[in-house]
N, C-alpha and C positions, 0 to 999 in steps of 0.2 A: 157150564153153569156153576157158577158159587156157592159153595158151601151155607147153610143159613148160618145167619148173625144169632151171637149169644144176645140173651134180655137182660137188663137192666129195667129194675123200676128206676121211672124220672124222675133225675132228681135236680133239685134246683142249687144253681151256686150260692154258696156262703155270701152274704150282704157283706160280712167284714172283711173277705177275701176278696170280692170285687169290688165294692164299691168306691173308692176310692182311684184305684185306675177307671172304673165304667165313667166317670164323673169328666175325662179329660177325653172319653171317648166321642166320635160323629156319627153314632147308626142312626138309623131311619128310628120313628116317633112308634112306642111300643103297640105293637100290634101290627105294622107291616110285615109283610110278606120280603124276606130276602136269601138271595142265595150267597152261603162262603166258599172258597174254594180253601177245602183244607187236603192240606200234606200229608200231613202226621206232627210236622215239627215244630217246637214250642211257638212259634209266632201265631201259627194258624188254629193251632188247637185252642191258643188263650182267646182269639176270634174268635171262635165255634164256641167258648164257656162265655165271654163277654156277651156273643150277642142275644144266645140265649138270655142272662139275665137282663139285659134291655127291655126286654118285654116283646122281642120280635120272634114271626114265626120262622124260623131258621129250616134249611134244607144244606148241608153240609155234602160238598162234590166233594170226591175224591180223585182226581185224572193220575193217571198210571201210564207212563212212556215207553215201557218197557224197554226203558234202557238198561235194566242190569238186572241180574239173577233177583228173584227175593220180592222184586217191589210190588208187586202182586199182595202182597202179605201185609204190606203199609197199608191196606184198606180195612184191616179186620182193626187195626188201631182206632181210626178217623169213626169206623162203626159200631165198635165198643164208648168211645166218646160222645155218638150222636146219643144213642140210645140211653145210655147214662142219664145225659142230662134232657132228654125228651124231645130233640131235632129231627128232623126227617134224613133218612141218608140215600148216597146215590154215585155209585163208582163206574167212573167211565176210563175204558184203555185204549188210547190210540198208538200208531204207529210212527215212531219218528226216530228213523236209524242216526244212526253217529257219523259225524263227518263235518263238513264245516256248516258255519255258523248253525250249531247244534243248540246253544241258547235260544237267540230268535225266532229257531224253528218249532222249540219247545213251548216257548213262551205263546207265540203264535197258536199251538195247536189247543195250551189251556183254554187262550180266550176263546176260541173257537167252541169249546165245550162247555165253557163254564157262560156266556154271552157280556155282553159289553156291559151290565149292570150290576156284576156279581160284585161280594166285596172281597177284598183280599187283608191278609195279618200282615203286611207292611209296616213296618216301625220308623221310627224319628233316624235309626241307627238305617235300615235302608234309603228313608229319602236322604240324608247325607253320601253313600254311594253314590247312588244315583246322579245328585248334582256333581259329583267329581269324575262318575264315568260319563256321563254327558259333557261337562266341561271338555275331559280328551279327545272326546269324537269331533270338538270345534262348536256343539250347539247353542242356537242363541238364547234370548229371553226366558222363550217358552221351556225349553229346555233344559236351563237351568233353574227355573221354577219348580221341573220334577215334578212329583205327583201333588194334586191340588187336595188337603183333607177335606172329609165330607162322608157318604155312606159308602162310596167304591174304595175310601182308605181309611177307617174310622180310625187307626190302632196310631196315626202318624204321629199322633203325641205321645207315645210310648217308647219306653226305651225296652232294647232286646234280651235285657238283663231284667227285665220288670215280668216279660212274657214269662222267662223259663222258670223264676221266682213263682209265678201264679201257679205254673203248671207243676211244681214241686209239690205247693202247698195244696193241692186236690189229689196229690197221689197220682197224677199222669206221667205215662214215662212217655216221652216223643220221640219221633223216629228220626234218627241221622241219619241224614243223607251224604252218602259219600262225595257227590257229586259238589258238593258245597266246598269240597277241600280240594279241589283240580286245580291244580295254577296255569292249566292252561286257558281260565278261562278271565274275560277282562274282569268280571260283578268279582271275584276269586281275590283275584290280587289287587283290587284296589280293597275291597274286604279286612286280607291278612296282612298286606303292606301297605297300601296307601295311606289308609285311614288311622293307624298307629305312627305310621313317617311325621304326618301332619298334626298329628296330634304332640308329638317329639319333638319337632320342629318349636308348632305356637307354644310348647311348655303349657297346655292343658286341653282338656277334651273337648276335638273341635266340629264334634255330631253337634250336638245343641246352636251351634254358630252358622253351621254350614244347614240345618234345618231351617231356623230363623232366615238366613239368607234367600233360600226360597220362597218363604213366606213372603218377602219383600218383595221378589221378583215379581208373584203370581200377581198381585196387584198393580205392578207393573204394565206386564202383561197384558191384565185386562183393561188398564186403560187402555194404554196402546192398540185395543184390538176395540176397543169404541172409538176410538178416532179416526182409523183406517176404514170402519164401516160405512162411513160418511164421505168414501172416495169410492167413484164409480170403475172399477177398473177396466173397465170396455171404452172408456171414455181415454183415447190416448193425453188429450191434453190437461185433463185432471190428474192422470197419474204422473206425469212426466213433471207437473210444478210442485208434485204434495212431497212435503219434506221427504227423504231420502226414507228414513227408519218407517215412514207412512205409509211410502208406497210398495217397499218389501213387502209389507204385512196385507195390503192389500191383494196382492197379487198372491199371496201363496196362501190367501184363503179361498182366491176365485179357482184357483187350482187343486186345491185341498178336494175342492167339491167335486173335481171332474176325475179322480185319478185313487186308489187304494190308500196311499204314503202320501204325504207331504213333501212338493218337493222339494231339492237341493238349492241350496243358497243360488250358484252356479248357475242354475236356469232361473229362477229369478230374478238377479244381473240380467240377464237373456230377453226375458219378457220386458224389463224397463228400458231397453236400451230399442225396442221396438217402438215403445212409447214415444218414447224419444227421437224416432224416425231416426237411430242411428243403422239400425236393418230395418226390411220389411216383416221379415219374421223368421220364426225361430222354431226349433224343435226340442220337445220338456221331455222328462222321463214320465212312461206310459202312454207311451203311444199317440201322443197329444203334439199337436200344430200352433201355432200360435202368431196369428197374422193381423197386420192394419191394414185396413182400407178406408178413405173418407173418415180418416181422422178415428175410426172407432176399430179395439182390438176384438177377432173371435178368437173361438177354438174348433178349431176341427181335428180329423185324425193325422197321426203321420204315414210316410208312406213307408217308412223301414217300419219291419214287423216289431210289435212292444213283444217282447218275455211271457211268455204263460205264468198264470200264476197258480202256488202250490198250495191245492187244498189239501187239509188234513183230515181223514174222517175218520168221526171214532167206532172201533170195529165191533165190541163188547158192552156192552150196560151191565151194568146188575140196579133196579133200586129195590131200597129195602125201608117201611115207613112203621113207625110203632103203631102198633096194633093191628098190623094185617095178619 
């Protein structure tokens, strides 16, 4: 059981200390209900101050991986912050050992805690990451659009230098996380080298470039995903004539829907080439079949076993709401 949280009367952020970043913010309309996921560290705490002065009613997570000695401890932070400024708070610890792909499993186990709505302290300096670690993984479009602003990233017009600024001027000290300085991990090194290389390289700072870049894609994007909606992909001969970039997107939203991930370019190839009556059919990741007959594609299961898939459950709660 948790020690009880110290009190704080509520206090509200400084209008002259927010408002000016609140203004470039995308939370929900004052008076929603939303949850943050905060860390401790300046991005997510200036989350948890911003969206309080929004006018929303905020519930600040804290999820604890127990990946290293101490981090337990990061919750009395994130709960001294709620309470401060009059948020609801709520610390969840799940289990997620070290070993490989220890990011995605991490990542994986937040959303799992925090649910597909919550918002997160992402900045303009993260979605530029993000389009250059995505770029190396080969992803398309969508992928290089990176996160789309709105209430699940309100902070993307922000830079990461503006968070720790904010968090200075209320007197918040944020938690470092060692695990942000690992170079063995990709988010890491395109972080401490890439995004300095490229910056080197253009001769000036190419977060703001590589932001805007996304911004361009995402509408891209969404065209591209209203004109492929207008293609029936079960229909082999509709898909096999719709431009090339048409019928990819079509197919890897009918598949999107049947299967956890998105999948791979590679089976996509796969499915159009059935369209196409170059196979009869083909086999997708997750367990997924993908056959013509009489001119029209389904999906059924396949017969080699898909991969179990790995839940995370969280083992611990604490919530803790002012005024109980």
């Amino acid at each position: 059981m948790s020690e009880p949280r110290p009190r704080f009367p509520a206090e509200t952020p400084a209008g002259s200390t927010t408002g000016g970043l609140l203004a470039r913010c995308t939370f929900s309309s004052a008076g929603s209900t939303i949850v943050c996921g905060v860390s401790g560290g300046a991005d997510s705490l200036a989350l948890l101050v911003l969206a309080v002065a929004s006018g929303c009613q905020v519930t600040a997570v804290h999820v604890d991986h127990g990946l290293r000695q101490g981090s337990a401890a990061e919750a009395d932070v994130v709960a001294e912050a709620a309470a401060r400024f009059g948020a609801k708070f709520e610390s969840v610890r799940v289990v997620v050992r070290d070993g490989p792909n220890l990011e995605a499993r991490a990542r994986e186990a937040r959303r799992e805690v925090l649910g597909p709505d919550a918002a997160t302290g992402h900045t303009a300096d993260d979605q530029a990451e993000t389009v250059l670690a995505n770029l190396l993984r080969g992803a398309g479009v969508d992928g290089l659009a990176a996160m789309r602003p709105g209430p699940r990233h309100p902070l993307l017009d922000l830079r990461r230098s503006e968070t720790v600024d904010l968090c200075r001027s209320l007197g918040l000290t944020p938690v470092h996380d060692p695990s942000n300085d690992d170079l063995r991990f990709v988010r890491n090194r395109v972080r401490h080298q890439l995004v300095p290389l490229c910056s080197a390289i253009a001769g000036r700072d190419v977060v703001p470039v590589l932001a805007r870049q996304a911004r361009v894609l995402a509408g891209d994007a969404d065209l591209l995903g209203a004109v492929a909606s207008l293609v029936d992909p079960r229909d082999a001969a509709s898909l096999a004539g719709a431009p090339e970039a048409v019928g990819r997107r079509s197919v890897r939203a009918w598949l999107t829907g049947q299967a956890a991930h998105p999948p791979p370019l590679d089976a996509v190839e796969r499915v159009l080439a059935v369209a196409r009556k170059e196979v009869r059919a083909t086999e997708v990741p997750g367990g997924i079949r993908v056959s013509r007959s009489k001119g029209r594609l389904s999906i059924g299961r396949s017969k080699a076993p898909a991969v179990p898939a790995v839940h995370l459950t969280p083992v611990q709660s604490h919530r803790d709401h002012p005024g109980e």
